[in-house]
Each structure stands twice: as C-alpha cells, then as structure tokens.
N, CA, C and O atoms as CSV, one atom per row, in Angstrom:
chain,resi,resn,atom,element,x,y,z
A,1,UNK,N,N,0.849,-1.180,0.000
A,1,UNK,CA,C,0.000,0.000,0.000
A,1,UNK,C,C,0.892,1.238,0.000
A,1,UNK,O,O,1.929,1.273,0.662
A,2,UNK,N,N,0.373,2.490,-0.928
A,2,UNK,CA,C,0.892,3.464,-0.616
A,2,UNK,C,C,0.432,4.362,0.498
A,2,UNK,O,O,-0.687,4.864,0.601
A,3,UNK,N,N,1.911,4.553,1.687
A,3,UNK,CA,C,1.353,5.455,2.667
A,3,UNK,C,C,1.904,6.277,2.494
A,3,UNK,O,O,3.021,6.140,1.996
A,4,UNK,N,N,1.359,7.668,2.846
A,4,UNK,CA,C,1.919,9.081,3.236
A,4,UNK,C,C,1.811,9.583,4.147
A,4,UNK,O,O,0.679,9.971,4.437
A,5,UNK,N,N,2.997,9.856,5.134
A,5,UNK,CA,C,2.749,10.679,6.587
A,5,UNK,C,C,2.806,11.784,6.779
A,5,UNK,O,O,3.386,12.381,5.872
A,6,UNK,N,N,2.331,12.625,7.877
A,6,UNK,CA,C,2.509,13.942,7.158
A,6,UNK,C,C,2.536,14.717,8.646
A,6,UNK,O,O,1.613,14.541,9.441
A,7,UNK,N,N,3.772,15.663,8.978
A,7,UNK,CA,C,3.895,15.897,10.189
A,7,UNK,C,C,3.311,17.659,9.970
A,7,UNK,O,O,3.814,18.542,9.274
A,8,UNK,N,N,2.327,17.697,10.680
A,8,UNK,CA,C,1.945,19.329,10.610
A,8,UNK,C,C,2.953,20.496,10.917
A,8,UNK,O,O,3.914,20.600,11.679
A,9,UNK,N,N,2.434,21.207,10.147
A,9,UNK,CA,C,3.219,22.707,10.325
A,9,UNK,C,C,3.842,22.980,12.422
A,9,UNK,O,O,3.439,22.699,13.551
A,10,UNK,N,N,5.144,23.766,11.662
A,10,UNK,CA,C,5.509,24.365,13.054
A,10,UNK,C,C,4.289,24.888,14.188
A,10,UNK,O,O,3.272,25.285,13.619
A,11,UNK,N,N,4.246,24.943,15.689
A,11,UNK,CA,C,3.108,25.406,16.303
A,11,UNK,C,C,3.264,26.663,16.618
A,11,UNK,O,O,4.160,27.002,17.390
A,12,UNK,N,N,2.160,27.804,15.902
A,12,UNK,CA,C,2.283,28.624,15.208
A,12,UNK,C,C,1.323,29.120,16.131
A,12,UNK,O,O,1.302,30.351,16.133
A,13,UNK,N,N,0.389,28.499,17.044
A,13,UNK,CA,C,-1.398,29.222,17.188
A,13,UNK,C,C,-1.023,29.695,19.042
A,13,UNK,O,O,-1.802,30.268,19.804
A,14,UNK,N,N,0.087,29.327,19.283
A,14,UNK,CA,C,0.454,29.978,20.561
A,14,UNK,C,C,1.412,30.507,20.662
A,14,UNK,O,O,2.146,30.470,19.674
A,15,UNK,N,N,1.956,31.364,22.064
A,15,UNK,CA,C,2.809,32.035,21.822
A,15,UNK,C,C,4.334,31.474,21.975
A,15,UNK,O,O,5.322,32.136,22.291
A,16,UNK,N,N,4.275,30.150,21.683
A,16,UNK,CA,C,5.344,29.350,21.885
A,16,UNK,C,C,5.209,28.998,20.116
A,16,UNK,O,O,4.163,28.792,19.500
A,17,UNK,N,N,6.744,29.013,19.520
A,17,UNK,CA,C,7.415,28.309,18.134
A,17,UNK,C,C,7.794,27.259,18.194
A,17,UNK,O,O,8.953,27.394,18.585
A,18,UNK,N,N,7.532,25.858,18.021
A,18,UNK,CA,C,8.259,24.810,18.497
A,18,UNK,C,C,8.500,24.470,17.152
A,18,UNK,O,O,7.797,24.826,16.206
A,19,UNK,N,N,9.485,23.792,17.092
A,19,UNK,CA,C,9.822,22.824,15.773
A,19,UNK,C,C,10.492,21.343,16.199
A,19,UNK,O,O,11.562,21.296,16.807
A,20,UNK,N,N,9.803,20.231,15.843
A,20,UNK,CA,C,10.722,19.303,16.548
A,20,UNK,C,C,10.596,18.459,15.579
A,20,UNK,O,O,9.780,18.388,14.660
A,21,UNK,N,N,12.015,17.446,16.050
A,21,UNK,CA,C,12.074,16.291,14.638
A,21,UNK,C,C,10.837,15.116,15.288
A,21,UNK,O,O,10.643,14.587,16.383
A,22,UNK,N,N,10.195,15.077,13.981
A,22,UNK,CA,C,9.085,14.201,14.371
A,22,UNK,C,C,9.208,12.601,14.297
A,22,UNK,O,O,8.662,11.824,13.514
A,23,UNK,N,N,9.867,12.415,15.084
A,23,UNK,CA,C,10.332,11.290,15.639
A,23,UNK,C,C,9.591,9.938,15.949
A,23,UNK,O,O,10.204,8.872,16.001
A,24,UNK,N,N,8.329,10.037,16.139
A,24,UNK,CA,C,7.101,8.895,16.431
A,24,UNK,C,C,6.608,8.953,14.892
A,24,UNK,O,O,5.831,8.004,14.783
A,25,UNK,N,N,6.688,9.554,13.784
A,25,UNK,CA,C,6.544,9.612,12.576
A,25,UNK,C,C,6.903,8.593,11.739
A,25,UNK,O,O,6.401,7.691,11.069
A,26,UNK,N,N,8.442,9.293,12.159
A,26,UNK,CA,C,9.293,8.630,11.641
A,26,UNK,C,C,9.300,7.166,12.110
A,26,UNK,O,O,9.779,6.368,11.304
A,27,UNK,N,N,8.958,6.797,12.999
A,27,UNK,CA,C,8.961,4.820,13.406
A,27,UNK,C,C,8.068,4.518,13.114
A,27,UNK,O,O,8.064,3.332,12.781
A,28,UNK,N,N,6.392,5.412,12.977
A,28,UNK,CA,C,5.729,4.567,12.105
A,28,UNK,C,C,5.823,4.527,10.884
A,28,UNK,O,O,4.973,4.022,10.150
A,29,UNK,N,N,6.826,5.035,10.529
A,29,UNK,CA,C,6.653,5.500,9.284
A,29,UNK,C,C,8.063,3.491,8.968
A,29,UNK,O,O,8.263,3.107,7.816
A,30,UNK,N,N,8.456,3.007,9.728
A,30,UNK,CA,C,9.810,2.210,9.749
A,30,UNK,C,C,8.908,1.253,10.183
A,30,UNK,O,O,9.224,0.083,9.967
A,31,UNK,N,N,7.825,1.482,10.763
A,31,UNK,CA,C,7.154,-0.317,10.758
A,31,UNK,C,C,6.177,0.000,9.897
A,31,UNK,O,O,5.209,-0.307,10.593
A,32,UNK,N,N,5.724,0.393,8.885
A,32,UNK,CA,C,5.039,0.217,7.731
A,32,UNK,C,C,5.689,-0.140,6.706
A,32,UNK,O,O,5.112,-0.811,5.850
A,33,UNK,N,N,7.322,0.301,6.523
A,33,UNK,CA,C,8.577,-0.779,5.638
A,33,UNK,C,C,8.481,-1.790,6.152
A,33,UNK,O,O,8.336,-2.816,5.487
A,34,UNK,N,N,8.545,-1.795,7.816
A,34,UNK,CA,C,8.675,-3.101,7.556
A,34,UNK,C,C,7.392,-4.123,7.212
A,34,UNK,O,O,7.637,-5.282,6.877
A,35,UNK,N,N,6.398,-3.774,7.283
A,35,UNK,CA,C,5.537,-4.534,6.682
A,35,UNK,C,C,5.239,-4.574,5.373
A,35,UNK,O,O,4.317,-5.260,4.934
A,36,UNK,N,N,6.126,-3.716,4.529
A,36,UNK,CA,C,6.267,-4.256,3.389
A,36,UNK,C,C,5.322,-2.757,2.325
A,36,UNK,O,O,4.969,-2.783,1.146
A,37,UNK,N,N,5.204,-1.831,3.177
A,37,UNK,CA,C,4.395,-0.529,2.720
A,37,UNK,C,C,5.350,-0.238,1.624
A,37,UNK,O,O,6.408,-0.820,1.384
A,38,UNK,N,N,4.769,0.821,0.956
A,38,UNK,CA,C,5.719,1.825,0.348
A,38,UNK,C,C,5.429,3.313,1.111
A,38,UNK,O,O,4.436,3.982,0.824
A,39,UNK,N,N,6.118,3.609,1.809
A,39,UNK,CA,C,5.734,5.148,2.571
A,39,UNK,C,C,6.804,5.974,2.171
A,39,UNK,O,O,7.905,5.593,1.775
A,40,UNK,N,N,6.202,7.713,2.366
A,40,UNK,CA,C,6.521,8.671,1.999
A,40,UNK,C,C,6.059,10.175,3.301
A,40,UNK,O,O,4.969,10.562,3.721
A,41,UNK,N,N,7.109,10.521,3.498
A,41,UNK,CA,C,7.157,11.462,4.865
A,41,UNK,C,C,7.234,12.876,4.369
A,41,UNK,O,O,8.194,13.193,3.666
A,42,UNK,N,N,6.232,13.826,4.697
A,42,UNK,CA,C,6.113,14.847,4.513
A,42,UNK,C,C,5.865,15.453,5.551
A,42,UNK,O,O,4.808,15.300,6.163
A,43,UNK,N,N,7.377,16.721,6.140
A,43,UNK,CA,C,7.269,17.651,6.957
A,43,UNK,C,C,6.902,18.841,6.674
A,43,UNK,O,O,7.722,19.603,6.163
A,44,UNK,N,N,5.656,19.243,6.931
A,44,UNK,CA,C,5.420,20.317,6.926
A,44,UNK,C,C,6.129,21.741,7.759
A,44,UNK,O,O,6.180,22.893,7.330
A,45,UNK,N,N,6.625,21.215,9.051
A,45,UNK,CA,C,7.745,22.155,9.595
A,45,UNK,C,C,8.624,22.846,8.746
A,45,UNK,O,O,8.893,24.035,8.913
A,46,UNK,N,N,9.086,22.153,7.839
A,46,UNK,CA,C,10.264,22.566,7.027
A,46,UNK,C,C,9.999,22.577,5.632
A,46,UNK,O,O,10.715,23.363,5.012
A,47,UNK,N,N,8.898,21.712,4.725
A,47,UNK,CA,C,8.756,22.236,3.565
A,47,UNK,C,C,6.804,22.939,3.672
A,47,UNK,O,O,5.761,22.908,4.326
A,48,UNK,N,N,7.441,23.461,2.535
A,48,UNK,CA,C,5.883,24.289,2.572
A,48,UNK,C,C,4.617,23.305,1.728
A,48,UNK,O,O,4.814,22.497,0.821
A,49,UNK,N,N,3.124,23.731,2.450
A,49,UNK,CA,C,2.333,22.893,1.739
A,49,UNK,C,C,2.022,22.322,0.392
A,49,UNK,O,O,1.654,21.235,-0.054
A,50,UNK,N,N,2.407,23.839,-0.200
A,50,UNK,CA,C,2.618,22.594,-1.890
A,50,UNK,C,C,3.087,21.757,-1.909
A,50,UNK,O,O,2.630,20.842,-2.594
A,51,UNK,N,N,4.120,21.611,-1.262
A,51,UNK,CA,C,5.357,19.865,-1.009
A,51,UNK,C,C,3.996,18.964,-1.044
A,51,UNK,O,O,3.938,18.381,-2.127
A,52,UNK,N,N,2.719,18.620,-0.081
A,52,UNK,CA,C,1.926,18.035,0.539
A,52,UNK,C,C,1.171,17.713,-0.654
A,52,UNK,O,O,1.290,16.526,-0.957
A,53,UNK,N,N,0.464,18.361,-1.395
A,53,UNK,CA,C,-0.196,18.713,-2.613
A,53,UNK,C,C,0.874,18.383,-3.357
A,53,UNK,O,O,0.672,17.175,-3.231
A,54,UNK,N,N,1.698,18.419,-3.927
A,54,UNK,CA,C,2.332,17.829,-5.023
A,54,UNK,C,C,2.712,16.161,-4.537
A,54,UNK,O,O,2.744,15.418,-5.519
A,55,UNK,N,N,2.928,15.635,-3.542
A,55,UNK,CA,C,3.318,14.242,-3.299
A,55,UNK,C,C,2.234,13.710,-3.474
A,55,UNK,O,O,2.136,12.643,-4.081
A,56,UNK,N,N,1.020,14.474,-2.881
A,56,UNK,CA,C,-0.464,14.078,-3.126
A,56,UNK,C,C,-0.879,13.323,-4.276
A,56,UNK,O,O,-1.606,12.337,-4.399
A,57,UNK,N,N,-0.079,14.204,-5.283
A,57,UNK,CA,C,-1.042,14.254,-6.834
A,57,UNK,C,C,-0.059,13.234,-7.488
A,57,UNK,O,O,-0.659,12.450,-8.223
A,58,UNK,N,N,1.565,12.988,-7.406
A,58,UNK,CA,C,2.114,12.458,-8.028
A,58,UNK,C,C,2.244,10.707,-7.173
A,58,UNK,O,O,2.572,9.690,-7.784
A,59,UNK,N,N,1.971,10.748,-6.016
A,59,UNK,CA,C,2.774,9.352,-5.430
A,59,UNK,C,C,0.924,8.618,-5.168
A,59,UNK,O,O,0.710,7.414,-5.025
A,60,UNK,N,N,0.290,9.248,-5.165
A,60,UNK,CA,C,-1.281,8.936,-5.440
A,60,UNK,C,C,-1.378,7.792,-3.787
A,60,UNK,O,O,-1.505,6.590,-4.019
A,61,UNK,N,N,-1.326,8.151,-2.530
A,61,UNK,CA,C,-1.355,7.421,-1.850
A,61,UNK,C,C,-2.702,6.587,-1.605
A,61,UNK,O,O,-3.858,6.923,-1.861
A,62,UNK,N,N,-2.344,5.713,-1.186
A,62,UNK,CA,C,-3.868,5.323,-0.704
A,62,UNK,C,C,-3.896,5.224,0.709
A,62,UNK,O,O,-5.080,4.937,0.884
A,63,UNK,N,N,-3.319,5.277,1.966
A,63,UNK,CA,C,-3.355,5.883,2.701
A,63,UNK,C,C,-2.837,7.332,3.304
A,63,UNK,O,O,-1.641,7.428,3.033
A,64,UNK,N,N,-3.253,8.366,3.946
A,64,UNK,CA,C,-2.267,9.442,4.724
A,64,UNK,C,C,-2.601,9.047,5.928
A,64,UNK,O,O,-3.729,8.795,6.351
A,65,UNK,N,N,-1.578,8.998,6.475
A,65,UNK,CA,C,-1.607,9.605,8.331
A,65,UNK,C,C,-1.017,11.098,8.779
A,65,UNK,O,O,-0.036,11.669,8.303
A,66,UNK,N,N,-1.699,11.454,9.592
A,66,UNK,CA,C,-1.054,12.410,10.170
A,66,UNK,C,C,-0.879,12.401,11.344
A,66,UNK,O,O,-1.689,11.765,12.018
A,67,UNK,N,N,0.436,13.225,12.138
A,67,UNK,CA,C,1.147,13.303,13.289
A,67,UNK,C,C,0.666,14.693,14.000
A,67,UNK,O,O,1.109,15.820,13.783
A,68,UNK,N,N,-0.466,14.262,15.000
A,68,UNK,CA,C,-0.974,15.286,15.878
A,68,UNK,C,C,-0.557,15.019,17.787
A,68,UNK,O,O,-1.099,14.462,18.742
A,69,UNK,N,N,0.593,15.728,17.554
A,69,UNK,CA,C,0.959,15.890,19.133
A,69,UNK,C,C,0.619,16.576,20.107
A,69,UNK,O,O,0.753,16.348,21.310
A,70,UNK,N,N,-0.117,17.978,19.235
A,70,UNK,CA,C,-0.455,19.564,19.795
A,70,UNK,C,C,-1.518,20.060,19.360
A,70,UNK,O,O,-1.729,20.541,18.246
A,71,UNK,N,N,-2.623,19.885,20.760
A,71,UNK,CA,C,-4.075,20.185,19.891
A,71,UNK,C,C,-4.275,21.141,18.882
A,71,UNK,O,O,-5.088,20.861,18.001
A,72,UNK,N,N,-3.555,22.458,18.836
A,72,UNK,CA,C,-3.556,23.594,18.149
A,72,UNK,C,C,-3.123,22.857,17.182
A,72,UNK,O,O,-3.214,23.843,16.452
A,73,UNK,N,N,-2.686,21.949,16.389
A,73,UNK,CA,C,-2.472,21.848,14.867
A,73,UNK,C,C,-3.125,20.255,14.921
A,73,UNK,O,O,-2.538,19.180,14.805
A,74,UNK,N,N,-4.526,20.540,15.136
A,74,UNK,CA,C,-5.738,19.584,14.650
A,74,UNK,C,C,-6.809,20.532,13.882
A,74,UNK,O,O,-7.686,19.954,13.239
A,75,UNK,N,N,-6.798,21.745,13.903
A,75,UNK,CA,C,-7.813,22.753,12.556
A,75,UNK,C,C,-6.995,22.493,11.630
A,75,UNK,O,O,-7.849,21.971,10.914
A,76,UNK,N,N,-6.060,22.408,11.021
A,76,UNK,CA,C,-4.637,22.122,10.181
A,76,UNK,C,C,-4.955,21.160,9.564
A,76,UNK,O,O,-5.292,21.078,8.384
A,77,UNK,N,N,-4.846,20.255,10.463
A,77,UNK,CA,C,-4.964,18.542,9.762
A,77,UNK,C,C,-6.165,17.992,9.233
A,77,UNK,O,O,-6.260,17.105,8.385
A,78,UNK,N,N,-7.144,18.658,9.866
A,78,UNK,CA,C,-8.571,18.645,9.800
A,78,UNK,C,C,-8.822,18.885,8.393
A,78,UNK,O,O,-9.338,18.066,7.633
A,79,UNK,N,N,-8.373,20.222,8.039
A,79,UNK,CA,C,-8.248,21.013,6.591
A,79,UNK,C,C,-7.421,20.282,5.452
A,79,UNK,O,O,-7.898,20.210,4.319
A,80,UNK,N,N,-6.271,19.780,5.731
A,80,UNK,CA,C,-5.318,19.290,5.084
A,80,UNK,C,C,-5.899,18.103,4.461
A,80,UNK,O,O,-5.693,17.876,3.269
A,81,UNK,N,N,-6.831,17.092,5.411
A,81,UNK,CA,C,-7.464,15.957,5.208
A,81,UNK,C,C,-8.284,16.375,4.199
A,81,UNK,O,O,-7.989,15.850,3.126
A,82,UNK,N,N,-9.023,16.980,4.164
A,82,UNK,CA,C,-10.339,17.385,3.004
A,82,UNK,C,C,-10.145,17.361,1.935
A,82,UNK,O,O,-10.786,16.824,1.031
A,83,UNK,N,N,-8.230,18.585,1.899
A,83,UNK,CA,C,-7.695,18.362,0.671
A,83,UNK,C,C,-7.316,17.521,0.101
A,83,UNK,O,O,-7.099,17.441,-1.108
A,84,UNK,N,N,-7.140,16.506,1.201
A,84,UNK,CA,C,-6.569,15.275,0.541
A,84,UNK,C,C,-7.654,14.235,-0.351
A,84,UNK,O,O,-7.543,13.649,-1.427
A,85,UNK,N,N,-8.758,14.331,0.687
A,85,UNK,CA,C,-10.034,13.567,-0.287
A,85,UNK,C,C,-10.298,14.408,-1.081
A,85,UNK,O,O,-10.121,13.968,-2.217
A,86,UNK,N,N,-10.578,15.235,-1.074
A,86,UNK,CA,C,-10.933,15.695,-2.653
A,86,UNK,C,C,-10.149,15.418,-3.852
A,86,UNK,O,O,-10.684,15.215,-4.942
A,87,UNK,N,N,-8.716,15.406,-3.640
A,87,UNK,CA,C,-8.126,14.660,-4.656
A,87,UNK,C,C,-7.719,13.679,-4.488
A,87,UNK,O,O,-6.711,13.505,-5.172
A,88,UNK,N,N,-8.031,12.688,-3.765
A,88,UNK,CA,C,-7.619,11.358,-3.939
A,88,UNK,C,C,-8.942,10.714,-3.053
A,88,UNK,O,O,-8.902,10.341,-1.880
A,89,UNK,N,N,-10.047,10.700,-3.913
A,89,UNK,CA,C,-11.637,9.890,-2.963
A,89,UNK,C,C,-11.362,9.136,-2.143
A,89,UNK,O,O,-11.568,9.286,-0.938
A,90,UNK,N,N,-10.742,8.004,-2.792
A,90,UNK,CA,C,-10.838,6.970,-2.365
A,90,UNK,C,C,-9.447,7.022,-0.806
A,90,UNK,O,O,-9.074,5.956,-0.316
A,91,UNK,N,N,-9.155,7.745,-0.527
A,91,UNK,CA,C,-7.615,7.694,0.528
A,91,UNK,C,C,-8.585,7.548,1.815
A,91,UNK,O,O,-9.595,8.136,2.201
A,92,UNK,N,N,-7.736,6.409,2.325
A,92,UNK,CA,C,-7.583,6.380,3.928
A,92,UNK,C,C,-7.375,6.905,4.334
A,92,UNK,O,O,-6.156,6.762,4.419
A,93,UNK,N,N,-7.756,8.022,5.070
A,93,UNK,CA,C,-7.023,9.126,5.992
A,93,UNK,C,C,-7.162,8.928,7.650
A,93,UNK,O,O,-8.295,8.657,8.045
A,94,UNK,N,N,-6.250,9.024,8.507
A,94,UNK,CA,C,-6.311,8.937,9.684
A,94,UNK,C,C,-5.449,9.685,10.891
A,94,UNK,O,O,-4.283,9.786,10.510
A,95,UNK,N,N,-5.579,10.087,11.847
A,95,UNK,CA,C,-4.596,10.449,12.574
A,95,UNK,C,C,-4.126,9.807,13.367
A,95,UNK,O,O,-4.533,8.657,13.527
A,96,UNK,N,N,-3.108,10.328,14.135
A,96,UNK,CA,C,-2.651,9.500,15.303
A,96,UNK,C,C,-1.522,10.587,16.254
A,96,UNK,O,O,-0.976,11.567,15.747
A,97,UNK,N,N,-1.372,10.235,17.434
A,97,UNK,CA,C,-0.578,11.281,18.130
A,97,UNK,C,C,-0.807,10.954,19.347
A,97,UNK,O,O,-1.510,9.993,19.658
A,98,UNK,N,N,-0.208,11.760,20.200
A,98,UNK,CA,C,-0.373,11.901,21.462
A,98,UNK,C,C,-1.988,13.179,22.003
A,98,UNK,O,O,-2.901,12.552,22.541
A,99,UNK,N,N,-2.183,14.376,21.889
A,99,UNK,CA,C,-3.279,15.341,21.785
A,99,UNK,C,C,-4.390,14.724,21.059
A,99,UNK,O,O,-5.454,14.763,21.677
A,100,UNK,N,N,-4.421,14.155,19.885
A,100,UNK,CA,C,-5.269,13.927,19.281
A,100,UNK,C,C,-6.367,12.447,19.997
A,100,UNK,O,O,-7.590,12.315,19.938
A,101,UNK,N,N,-5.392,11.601,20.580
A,101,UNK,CA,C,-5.761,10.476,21.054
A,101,UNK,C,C,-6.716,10.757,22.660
A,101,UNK,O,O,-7.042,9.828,23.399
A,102,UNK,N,N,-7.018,12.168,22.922
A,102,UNK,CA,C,-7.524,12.242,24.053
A,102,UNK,C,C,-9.332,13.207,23.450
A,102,UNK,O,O,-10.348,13.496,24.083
A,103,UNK,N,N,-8.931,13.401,22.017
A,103,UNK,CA,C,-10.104,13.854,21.858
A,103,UNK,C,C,-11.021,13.472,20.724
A,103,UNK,O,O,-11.939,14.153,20.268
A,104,UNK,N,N,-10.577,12.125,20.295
A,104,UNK,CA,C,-10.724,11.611,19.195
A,104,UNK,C,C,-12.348,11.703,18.452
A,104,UNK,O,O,-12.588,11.960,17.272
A,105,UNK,N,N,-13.374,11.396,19.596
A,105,UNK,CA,C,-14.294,11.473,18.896
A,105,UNK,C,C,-15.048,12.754,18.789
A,105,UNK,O,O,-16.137,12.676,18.221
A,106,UNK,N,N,-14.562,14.244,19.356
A,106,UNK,CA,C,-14.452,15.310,18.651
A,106,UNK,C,C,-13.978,15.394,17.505
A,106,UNK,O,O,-14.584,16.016,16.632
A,107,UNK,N,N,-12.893,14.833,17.291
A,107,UNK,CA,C,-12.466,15.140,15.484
A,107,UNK,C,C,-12.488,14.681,14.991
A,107,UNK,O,O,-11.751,15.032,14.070
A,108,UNK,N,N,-13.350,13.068,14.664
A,108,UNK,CA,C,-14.108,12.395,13.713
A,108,UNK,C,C,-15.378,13.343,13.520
A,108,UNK,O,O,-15.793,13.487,12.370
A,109,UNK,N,N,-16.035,14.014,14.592
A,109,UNK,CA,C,-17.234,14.808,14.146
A,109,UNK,C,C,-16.741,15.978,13.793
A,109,UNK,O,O,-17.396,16.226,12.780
A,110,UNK,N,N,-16.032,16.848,13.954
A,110,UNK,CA,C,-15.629,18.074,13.508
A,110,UNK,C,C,-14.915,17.237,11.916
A,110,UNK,O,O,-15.394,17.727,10.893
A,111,UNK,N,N,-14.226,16.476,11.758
A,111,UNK,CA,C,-13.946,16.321,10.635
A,111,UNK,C,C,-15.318,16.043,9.328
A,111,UNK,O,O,-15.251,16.115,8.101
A,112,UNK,N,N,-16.059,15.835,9.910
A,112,UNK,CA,C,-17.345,15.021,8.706
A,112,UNK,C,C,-17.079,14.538,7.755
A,112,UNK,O,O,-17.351,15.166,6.731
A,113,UNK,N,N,-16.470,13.297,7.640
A,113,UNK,CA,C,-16.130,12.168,6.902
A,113,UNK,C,C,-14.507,12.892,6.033
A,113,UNK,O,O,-14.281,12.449,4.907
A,114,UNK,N,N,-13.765,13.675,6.468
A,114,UNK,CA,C,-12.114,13.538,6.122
A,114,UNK,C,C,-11.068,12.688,6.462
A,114,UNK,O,O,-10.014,12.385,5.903
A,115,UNK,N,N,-11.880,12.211,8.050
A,115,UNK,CA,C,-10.920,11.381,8.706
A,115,UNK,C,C,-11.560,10.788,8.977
A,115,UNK,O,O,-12.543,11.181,9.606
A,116,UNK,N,N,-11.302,8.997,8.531
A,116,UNK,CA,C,-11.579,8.008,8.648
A,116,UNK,C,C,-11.126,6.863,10.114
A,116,UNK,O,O,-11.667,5.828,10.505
A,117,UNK,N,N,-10.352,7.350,10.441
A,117,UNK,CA,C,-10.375,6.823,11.775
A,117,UNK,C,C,-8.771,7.825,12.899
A,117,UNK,O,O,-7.856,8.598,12.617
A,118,UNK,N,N,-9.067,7.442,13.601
A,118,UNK,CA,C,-8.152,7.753,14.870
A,118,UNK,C,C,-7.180,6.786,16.015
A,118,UNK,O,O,-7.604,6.199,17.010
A,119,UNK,N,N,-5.705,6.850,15.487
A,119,UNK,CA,C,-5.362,5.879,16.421
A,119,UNK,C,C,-4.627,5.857,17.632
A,119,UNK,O,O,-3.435,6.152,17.718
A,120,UNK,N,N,-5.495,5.436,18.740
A,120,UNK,CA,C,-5.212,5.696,20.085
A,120,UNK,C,C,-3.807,4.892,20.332
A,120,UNK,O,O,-3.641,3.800,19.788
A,121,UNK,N,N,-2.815,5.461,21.161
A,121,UNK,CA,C,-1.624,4.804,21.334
A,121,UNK,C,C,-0.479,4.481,20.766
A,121,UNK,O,O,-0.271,5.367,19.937
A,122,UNK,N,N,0.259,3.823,20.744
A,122,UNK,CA,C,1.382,3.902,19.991
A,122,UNK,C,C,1.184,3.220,18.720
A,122,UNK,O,O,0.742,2.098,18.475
A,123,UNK,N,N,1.707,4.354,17.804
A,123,UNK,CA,C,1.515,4.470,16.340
A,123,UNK,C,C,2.094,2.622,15.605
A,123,UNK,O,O,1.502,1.986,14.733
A,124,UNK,N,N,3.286,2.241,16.293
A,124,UNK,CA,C,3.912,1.503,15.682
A,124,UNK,C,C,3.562,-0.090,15.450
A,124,UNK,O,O,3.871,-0.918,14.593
A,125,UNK,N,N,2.931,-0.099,16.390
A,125,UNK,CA,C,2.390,-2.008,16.475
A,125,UNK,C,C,0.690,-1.634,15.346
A,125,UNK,O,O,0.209,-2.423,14.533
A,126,UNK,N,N,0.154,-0.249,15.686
A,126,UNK,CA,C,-1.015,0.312,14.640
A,126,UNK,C,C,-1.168,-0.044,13.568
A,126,UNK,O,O,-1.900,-0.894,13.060
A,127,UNK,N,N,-0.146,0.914,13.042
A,127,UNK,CA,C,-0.190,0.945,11.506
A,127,UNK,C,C,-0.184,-0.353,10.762
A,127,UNK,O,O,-1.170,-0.392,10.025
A,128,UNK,N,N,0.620,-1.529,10.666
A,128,UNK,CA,C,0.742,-2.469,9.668
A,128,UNK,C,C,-0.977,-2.901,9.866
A,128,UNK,O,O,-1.712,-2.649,8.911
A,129,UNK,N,N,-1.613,-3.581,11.177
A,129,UNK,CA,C,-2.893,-3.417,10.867
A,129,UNK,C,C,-4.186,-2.861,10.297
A,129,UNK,O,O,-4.978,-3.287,9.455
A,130,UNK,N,N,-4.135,-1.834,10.994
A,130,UNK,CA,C,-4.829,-0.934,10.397
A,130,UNK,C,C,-4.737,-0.152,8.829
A,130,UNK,O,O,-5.522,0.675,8.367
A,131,UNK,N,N,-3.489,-0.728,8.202
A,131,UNK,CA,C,-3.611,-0.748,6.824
A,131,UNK,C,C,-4.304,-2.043,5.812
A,131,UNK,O,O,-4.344,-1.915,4.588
C-alpha cells in the first residue's frame, strides 16, 4: 500500500514556536517498511504545503496519516485531510498522536467524513494493521 505521513506545520497558534524532529513519525513511518508498505514522509515544519499537494497528486497514496501531538495543529490537519479527499476519494485518511488520542471522537465529528479513523496509542504495532 501506498502510505503518506505527514507531520503538521511548526506550532504557530500559541505564543510558543516549536519545531521538533518528528520522531514517532518517523517509526511509524519504519514499521510500515517493515511490513512491506511503500511510505513517503512529509514535513510540513520545514517544507511548505505545496510539497503536501504535489506528493499528493504524483505518489497517489492510498493511505495518509497524520502526526498530531499539539491540539492547536488539529484545525490544520482537519483542513489538510479534506484536501486530501478531494483529490484522492478513495484515501484512507487517519490520525494518530499523542493530543489527538484524548479527543478523538471530537475530530471524527468536527472532521465530517475527512478522517476516517483515529489511532489511540502507539503508532507503531497500529499501523501495519490498520492498513
């Protein structure tokens, strides 16, 4: 399966800048090789959203995940997801994180059908299943 991960923009919505290497990403992103995925990691920290939109359109995933650690960049992902179904219908989209996993079934309803599911806990034993 094609996956795409996708670590949200720097946290921008408080008065704190954080930038960090997204590190829980990155291992799920190393047990979906190893189950034999084809995945593709997109930081939004450091490249800008067209990066997101162009991997979109050319690597045609059929799943995205995204990396929500910091409630403030779940309107982000929320948005980002939409874009993603609209050009690619058929994509799995899901999140996963630490913030996100405490409010999950708020942002299956705030999402209205962008995000297809939410995964509580550690990303890494997750993913090969849930693909």
């Amino acid at each position: 399966m094609r996956l795409l991960l996708v670590h949200p923009s720097a946290l921008m919505y408080s008065e704190i800048f954080l930038r960090l290497e997204p590190l829980g990403l990155e291992r799920v992103a190393g047990a979906a090789l190893a189950a034999g995925h084809e995945v593709r990691v997109v930081d939004l920290q450091v490249l800008p959203v067209a990066r997101l939109r162009d991997e979109v359109r050319s690597f045609r995933p059929e799943a995205v995940g995204f990396s929500l650690n910091y409630l403030a960049n779940i309107p982000e992902a929320i948005d980002l997801a939409q874009k993603v179904k609209r050009e690619v219908p058929g994509c799995f989209v899901f999140f996963g994180g630490h913030s996100v996993s405490f409010v999950a079934e708020e942002v299956l309803e705030q999402a209205a059908g962008a995000v297809d599911a939410v995964v509580r806990g550690e990303g890494e034993p997750a993913v090969a299943p849930l693909l």
